[in-house]
ChimeraX commands (.cxc) that place a marker at each C-alpha (Angstrom):
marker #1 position 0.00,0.00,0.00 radius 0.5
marker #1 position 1.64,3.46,-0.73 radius 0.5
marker #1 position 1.28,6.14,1.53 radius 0.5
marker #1 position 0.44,9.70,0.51 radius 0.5
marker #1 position 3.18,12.58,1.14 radius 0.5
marker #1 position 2.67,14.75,3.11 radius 0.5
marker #1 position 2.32,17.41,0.26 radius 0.5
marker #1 position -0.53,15.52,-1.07 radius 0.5
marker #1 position -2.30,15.74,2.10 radius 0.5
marker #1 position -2.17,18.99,2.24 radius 0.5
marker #1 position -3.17,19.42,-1.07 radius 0.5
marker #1 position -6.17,17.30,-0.62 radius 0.5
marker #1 position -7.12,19.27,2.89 radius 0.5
marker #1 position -6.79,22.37,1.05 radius 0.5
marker #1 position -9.13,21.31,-1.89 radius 0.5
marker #1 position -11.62,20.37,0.03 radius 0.5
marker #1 position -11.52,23.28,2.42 radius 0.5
marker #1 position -12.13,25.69,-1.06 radius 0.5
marker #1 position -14.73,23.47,-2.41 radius 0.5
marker #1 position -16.52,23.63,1.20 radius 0.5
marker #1 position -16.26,27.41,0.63 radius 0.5
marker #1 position -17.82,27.16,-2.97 radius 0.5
marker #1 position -20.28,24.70,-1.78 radius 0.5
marker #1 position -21.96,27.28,0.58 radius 0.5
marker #1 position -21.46,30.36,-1.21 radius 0.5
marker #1 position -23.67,27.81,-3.85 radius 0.5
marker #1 position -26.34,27.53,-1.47 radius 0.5
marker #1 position -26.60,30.92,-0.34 radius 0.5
marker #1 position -27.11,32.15,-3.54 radius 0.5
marker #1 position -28.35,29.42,-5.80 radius 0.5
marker #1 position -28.26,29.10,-9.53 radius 0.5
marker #1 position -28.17,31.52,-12.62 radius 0.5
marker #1 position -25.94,34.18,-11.56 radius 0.5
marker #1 position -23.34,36.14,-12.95 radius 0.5
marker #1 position -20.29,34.34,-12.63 radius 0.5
marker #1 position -18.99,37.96,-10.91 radius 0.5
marker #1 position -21.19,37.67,-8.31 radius 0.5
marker #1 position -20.17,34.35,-7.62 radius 0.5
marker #1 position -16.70,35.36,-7.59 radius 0.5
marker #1 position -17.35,37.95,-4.79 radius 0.5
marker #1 position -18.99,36.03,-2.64 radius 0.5
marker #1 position -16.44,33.09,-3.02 radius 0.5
marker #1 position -13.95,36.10,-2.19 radius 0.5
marker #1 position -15.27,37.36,0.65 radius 0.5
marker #1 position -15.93,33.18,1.74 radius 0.5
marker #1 position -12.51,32.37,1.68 radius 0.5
marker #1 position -11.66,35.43,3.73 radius 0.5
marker #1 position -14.10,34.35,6.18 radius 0.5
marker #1 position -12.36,31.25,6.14 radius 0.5
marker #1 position -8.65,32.52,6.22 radius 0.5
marker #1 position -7.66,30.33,3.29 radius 0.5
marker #1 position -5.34,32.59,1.27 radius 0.5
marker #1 position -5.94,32.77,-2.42 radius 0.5
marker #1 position -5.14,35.69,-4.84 radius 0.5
marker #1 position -8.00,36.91,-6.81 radius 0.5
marker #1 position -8.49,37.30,-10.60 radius 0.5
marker #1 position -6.22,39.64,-12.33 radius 0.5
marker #1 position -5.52,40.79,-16.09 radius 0.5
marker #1 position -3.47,37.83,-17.97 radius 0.5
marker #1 position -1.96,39.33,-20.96 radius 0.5
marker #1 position -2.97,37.60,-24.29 radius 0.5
marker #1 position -2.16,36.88,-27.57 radius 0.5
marker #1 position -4.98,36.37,-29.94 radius 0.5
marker #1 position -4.04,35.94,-33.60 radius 0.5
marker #1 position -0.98,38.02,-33.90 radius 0.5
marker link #1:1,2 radius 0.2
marker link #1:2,3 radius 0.2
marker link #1:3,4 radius 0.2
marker link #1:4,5 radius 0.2
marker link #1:5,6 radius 0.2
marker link #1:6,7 radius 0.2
marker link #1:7,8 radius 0.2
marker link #1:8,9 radius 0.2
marker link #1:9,10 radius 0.2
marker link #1:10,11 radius 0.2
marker link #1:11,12 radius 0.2
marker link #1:12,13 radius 0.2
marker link #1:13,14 radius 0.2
marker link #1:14,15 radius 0.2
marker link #1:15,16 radius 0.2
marker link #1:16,17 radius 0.2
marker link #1:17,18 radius 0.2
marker link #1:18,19 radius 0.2
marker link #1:19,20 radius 0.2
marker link #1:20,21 radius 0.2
marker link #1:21,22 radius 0.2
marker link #1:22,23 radius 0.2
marker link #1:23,24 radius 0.2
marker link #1:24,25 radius 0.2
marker link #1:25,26 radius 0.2
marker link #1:26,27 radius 0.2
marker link #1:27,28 radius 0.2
marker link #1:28,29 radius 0.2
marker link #1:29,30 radius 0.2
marker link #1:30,31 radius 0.2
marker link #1:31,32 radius 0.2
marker link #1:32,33 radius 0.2
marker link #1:33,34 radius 0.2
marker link #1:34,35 radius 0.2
marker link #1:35,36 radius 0.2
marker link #1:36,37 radius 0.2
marker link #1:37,38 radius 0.2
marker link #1:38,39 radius 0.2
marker link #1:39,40 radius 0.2
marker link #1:40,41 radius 0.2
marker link #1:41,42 radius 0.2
marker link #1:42,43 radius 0.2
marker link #1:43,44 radius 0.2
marker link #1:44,45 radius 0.2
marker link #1:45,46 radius 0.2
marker link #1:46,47 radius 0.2
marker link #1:47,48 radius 0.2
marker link #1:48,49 radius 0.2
marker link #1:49,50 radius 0.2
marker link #1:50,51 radius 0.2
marker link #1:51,52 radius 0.2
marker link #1:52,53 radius 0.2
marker link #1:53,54 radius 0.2
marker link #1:54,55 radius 0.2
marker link #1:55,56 radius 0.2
marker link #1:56,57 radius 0.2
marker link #1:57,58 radius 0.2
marker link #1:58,59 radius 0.2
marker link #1:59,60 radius 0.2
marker link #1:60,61 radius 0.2
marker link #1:61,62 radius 0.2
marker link #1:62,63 radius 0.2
marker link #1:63,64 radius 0.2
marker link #1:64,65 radius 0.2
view
């Protein structure tokens, strides 16, 4: 039987502890939202939650050319 490292645990608790978060900010709102208001709410969750994340931010891309 292989054991998980203990990176992969971590990983795994930290998954499910932003899923949770998603999960109830689901709930609270329910379906057919904007995805922003989604995102705000998932923001403001995590905080709740002290999980550090970094939110969305501008990407630069390259579409044809």
């Amino acid at each position: 039987m292989m054991r998980a490292s203990v990176a992969t645990l971590e990983v795994n608790k930290t998954t499910e502890m932003v899923i949770g978060a998603a999960i109830e900010v689901h709930r609270h709102l329910g379906p057919g939202l904007l995805e922003s208001a989604y995102e705000d709410c998932l923001c403001h969750e995590l905080t709740l939650r002290k999980i550090t994340f970094k939110p969305q931010f501008p990407l630069p891309v390259s579409y044809k050319g």
